[in-house]
C-alpha positions as CSV (number, residue, x, y, z in Angstrom):
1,X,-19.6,-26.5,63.7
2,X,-22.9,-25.1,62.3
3,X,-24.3,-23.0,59.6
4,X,-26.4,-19.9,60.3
5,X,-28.0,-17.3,57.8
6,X,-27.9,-14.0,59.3
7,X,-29.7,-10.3,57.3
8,X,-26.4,-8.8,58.4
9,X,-23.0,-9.9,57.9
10,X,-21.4,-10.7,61.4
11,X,-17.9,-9.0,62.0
12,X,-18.0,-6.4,60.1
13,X,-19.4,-3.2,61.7
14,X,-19.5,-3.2,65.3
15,X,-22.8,-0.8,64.4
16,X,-25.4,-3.7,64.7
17,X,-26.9,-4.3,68.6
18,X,-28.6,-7.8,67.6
19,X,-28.5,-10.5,65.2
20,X,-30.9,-13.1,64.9
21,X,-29.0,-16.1,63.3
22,X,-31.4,-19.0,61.5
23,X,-30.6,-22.6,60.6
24,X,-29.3,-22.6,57.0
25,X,-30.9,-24.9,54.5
26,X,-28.7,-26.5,52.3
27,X,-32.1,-27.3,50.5
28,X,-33.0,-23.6,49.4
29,X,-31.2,-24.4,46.2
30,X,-30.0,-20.9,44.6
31,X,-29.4,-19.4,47.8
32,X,-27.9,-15.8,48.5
33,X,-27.2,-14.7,51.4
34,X,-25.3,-13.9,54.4
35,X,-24.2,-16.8,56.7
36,X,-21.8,-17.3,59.8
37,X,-20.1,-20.8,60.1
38,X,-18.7,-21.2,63.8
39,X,-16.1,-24.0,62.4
40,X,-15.1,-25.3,65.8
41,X,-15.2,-24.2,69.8
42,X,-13.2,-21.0,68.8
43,X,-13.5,-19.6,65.3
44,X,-15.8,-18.0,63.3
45,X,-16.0,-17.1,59.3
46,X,-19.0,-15.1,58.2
47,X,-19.2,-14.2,54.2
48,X,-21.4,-13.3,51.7
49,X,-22.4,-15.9,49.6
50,X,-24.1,-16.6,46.4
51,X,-24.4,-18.9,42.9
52,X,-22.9,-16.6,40.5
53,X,-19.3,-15.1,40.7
54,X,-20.1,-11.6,39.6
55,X,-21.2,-10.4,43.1
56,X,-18.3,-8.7,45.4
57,X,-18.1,-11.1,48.4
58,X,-16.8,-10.4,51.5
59,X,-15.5,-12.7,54.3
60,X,-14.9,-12.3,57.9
61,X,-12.5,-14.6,59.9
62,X,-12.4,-14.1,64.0
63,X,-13.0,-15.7,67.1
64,X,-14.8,-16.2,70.2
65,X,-15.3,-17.8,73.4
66,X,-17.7,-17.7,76.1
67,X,-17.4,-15.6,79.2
68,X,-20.8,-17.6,80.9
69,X,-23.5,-19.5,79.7
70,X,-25.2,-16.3,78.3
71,X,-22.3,-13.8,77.6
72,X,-20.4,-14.6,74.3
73,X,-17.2,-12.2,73.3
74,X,-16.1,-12.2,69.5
75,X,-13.2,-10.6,67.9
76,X,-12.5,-9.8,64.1
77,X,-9.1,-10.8,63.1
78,X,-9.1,-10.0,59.4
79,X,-11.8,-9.1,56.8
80,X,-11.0,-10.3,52.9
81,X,-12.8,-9.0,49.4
82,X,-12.8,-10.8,46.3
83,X,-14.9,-11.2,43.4
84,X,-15.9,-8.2,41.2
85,X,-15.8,-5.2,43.7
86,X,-16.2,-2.1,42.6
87,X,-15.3,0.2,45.4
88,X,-13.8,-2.3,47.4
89,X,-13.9,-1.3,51.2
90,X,-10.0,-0.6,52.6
91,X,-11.1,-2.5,55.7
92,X,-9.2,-5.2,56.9
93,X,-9.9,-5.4,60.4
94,X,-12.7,-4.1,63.2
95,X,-12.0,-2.6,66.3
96,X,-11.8,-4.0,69.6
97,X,-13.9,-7.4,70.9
98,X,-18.0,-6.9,71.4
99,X,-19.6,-9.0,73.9
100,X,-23.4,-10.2,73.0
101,X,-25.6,-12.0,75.1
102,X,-27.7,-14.8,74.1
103,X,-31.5,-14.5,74.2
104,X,-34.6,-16.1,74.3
105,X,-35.8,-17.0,70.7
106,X,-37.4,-20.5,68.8
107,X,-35.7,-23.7,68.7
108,X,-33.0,-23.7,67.0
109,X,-32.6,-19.9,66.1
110,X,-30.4,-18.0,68.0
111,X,-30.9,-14.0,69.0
112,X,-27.5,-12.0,69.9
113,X,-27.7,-8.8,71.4
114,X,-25.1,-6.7,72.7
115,X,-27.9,-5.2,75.2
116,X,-28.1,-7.8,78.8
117,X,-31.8,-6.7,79.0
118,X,-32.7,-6.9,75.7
119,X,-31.7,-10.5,75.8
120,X,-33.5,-11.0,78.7
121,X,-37.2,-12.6,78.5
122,X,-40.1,-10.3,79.3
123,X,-40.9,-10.7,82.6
């Protein structure tokens, strides 16, 4: 049940190999932004988000559980537009689950990559 700002929104393309997800500050005021709530032990929403209305925002709703303490699996279950969207994707759902591992990064930012030995400290 936590807030993370992310550069990419999470669910979307299964094209991204890591993600480094940040505390989100409530403080930052006017903030826009990608963000990824985990709203309890199972589900997931990540969305674009921003003060104004006239942006196209996307949301994605899925789940995930982990396999071990290091190897986390997430699956897209739907993927919704609404706001002022041009060309609005015809996307409504990704493809099968991808598995991520969690890696070494600062205290309370976390660093998913879908590469084990990229997660993996330097040794």
């Amino acid at each position: 049940m936590k807030r993370f700002e992310t550069k990419q929104l999470f669910g979307f393309s299964n094209e991204a190999d890591d993600y480094v997800l940040i505390p989100h500050s409530d403080s930052a005021g006017r903030w826009v932004g990608n963000v990824i709530d985990f709203v309890d032990k199972e589900h997931f929403v990540s969305n674009y988000v921003a003060w104004c209305g006239n942006d196209c925002f996307t949301s994605v709703f899925g789940r995930y559980y982990f396999e071990d303490s290091s190897k986390v699996v997430f699956f897209t279950d739907s993927i919704t537009f609404s706001g002022e969207c041009s060309d609005r994707p015809k996307q409504t759902k990704t493809g099968p689950p991808v598995v991520f591992y969690l890696g070494d990064s600062s205290s309370d930012t976390l660093k998913l990559s879908r590469n084990r030995a990229a997660a993996e400290p330097d040794k």
